[in-house]
N, C-alpha and C positions, 0 to 999 in steps of 0.2 A: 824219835818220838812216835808214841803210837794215838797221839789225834792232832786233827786237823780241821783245817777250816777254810774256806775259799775268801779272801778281802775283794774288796772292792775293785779290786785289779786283776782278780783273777789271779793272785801269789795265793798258796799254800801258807796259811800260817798256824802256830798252834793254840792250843786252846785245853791244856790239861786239865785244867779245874773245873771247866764247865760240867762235863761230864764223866760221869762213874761206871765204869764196865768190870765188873767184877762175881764171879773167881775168874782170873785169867793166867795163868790158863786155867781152862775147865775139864773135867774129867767124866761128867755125868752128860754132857752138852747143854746145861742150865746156864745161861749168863742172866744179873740184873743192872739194868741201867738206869743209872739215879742222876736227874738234873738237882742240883744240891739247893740251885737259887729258884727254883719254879719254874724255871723256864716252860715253853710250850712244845713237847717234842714228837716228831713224828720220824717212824722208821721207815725210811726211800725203800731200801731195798737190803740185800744179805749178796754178799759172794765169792767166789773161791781167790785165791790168789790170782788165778790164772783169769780172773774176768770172769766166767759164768756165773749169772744166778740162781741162784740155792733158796728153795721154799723151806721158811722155816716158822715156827711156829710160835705167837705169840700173846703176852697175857698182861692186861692195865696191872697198874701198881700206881699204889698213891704219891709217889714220887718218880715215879717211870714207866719203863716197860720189865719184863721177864721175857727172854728172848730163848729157843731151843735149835739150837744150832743142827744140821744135820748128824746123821753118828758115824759117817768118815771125816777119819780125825784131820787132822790139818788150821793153815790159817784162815783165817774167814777175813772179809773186811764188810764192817757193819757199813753200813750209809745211812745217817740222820741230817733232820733238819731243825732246829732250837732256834723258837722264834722266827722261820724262817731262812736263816743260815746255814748254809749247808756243814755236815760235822765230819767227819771218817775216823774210827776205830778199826782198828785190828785187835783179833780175841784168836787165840790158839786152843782145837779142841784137840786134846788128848786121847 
């Protein structure tokens, strides 16, 4: 699965529907992210596979964010929080 979610216990669990990360992969390094139910969401941080933090660039939308990934290609893993709960996506830039 490509998202995730910390419980109560600290287990990984998932959480696909909550969040929309799409085109994935991406080819322009555009992604948008759409909470579908309202939720309240905030981007922690962006990073490489390998752990590093990657500045990337981003833009409100009335249902999310618009996020611009760096332009070496690779996996990314986003880090969100909705509602306060922490989320994890993986997005592939092309």
């Amino acid at each position: 699965a490509d998202s995730l979610q910390v419980g109560p216990v600290g287990m990984l669990l998932r959480d696909p529907e909550r969040l929309v990360v799409y085109p994935n992969p991406t080819t322009d390094g555009w992604v948008m992210i759409d909470v579908p139910d309202g939720g309240r969401l905030q981007l922690k941080g962006v990073q490489t596979i390998a752990g590093e933090n990657v500045p990337v660039r981003t833009e409100n939308r009335r249902q999310g964010l618009r996020v611009q990934l760096p332009t070496t290609t690779g996996t990314y893993v986003l880090l969100f929080h909705i509602d306060g709960r922490p989320v994890i996506k993986r997005v592939v830039r092309r």
